[in-house]
N, C-alpha and C positions, 0 to 999 in steps of 0.2 A: 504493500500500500504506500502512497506516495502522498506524504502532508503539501498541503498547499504552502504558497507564500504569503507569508504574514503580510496583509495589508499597513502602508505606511502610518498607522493611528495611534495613539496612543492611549495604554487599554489603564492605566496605572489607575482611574478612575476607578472604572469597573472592580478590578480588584478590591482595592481600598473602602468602598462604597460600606460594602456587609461585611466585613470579617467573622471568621470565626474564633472565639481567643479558648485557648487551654489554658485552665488552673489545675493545681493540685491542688487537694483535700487536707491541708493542712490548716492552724489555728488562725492563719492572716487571709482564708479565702476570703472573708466577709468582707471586709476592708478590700479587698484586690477586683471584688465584686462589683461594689459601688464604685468604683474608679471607670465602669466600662458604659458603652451606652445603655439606655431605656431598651429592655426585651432583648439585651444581645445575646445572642448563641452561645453556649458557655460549654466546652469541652471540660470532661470532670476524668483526672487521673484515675488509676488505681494506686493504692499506696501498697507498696512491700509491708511497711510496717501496721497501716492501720487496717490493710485487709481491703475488700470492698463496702461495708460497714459504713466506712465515711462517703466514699463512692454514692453510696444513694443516699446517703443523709443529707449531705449537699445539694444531691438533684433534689429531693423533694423540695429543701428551703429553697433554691435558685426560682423551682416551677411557683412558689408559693409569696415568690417575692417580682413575678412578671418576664423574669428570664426563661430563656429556651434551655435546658440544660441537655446534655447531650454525654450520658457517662458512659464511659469505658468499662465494657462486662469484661475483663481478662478472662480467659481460658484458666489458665494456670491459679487463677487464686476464687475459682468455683469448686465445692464438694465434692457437688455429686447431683443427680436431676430434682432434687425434693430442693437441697439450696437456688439451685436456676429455678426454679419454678417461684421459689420466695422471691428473690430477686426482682426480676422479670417480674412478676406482678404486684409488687410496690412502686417498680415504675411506670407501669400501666397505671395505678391509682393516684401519679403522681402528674398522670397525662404527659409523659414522654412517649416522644413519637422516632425520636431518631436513636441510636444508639452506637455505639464504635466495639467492634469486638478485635480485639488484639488478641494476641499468641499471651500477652503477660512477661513482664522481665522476672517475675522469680525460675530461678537454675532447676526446682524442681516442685511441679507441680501441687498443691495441696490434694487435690483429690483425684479424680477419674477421668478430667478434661488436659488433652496433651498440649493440642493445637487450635487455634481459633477455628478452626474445619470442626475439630471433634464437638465445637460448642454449640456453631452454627446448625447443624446437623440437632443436635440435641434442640436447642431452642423449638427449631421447625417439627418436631417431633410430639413438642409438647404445646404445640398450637401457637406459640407465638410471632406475631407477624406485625414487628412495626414496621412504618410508615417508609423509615429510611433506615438502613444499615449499613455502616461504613466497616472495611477493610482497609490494612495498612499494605502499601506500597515503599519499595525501599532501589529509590535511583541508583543510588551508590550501593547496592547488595548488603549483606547481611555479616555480621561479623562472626557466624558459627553454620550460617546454611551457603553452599555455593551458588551459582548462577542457576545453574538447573534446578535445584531443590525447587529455589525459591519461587520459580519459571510453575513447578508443577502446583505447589501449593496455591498459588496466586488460582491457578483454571479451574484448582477443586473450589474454594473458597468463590470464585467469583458469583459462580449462579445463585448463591446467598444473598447478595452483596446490593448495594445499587452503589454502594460511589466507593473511591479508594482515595485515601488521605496517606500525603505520601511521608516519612521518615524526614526529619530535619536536614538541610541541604541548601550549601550556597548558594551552588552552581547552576544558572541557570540554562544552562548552555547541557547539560546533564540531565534535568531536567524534564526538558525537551527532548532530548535523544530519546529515554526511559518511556516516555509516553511513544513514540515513535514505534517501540518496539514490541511495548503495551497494546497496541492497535494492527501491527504486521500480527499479532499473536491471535488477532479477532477478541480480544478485551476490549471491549467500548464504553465499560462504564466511567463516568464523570469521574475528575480527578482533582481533589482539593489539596491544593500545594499548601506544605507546609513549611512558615516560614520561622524564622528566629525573630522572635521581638530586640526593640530595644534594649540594649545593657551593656555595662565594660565589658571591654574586651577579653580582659584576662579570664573574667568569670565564665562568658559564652566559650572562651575555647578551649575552657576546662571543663567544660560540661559537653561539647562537640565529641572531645576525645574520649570522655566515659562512653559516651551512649555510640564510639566506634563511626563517628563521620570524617576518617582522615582523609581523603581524597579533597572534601570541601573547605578542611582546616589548611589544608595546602594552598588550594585554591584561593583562600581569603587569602594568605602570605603572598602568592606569587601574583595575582593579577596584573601589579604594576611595578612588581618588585620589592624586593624587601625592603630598598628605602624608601617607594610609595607607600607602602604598608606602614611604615614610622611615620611617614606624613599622615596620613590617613588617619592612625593613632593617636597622634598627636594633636592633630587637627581638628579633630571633634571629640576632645578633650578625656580621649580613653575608652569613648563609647561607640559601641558598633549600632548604627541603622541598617536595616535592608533596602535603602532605596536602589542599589546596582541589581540586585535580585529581581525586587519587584520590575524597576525597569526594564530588564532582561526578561521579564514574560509579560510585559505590559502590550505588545505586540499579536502576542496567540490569545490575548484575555477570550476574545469574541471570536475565536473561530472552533466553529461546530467539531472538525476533525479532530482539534487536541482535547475539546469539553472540560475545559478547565472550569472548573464550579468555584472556584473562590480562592479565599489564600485560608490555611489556617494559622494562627498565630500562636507560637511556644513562645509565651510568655515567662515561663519560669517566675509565676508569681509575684512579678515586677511590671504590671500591665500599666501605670502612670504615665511611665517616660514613653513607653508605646504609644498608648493612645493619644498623649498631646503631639507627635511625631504624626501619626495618619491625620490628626487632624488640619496638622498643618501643612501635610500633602495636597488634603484636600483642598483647603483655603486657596493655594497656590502660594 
């Protein structure tokens, strides 16, 4: 399949417009909460440590306070069907309609769900059918599954799916490739890029390299060189924006063959400097 040429426009509107921002479920969501717009879309982690417990205690207050919440069922930190069935229907009663099912970062499962396949699978088993369901996407691959693995799990998972939120990543230029490839493969579902919020630098590139984004942690360094990257640094006073990023797919915003559904925003519970940042994208 052969993507078209990005019409000369500029899509950084469109992006910017809706976001979607991820929090974690930690004691400063409330506060991080109020910082975002009226009714915003609010991705809800799973926490290693607090379980998913906070997971939906958060979705219900976000739904209960006018926000969209949109929590992460991890695989890996579900029982067994009688916990997904709890679960799953506390956010039914919470009137969540979209939800994200991840594989989960804990090394070894709590109970009987291995993979975000084995979950999706189970959910649809037990009747449940929200509105929207998101799967993760990973441009820059996986740091324990190879190209193919990831290749197979993506085709089992898709027919679950309606959209795919892709893994934290610079490079826009990757990106695009990844979707490209995503679409030779006949995956066409919508794809919400996921971008890094605003924050210092040192902090974002120490959290790029936990979660295994070295290809983009390079990238950020080599763009314009490593003394560009010290100006850069320096120049905006230690803090990283994605306006190269966003610009860098502000051109595929609108076109149908990439179906890029929005940006999502990894906030890292610093969503302030974020959103006065889109805002004053917007403004111009």
């Amino acid at each position: 399949m052969s993507l078209t040429t990005p019409k000369p426009a500029d899509g950084a509107s469109t992006l910017l417009s809706d976001p979607r921002y991820e929090l974690m479920p930690f004691d400063s969501f409330d506060g991080q909460m109020e910082r975002l717009p009226e009714g915003a879309e609010i991705a809800i982690t799973a926490s290693p440590q607090l379980g998913l417990d906070a997971t939906v205690e958060w979705s219900e207050r976000a739904a209960d306070r006018g926000y969209t919440p949109v929590p992460h069922v991890a695989a890996r930190y579900v029982r067994d069907n009688d916990h997904l069935d709890e679960v799953a229907g506390r956010l039914v009663d919470a009137g969540v309609t979209d939800i994200f099912v991840p594989g989960g970062d804990r090394e070894d499962p709590i109970g009987e769900f291995e993979s975000a396949h084995d979950l999706l699978v189970a959910l649809d088993d037990l009747g449940y059918a929200f509105d929207e369901v998101g799967i993760t996407g990973y441009p820059e691959g996986h740091a324990f599954l190879d190209d193919r693995e990831l290749a197979d799990a993506m085709e089992k998972k898709a027919p679950y799916a309606t959209y795919i939120t892709t893994q934290l990543c610079y490079d826009p230029a990757a990106i695009r490739e990844w979707i490209k490839r995503l679409r030779d493969r006949g995956i066409d579902l919508p794809v919400e890029v996921g971008v890094p919020g605003v924050m210092k630098y040192q902090k974002l590139l120490n959290i790029s390299q936990k979660v295994g984004v070295g290809d983009s942690v390079r990238f950020l360094r080599k763009t314009s060189g490593i003394l560009g990257f010290v100006r850069q640094l320096v120049g905006s006073r230690g803090k990283y924006t994605p306006d190269d990023l966003v610009d860098g797919l502000a051109p595929y915003a609108d076109d149908p063959e990439y179906a890029i559904r929005g940006l999502h925003v990894y906030t890292f519970n610093q969503a302030a400097d974020t959103e006065s940042w889109r805002r004053s994208r917007l403004d111009g």
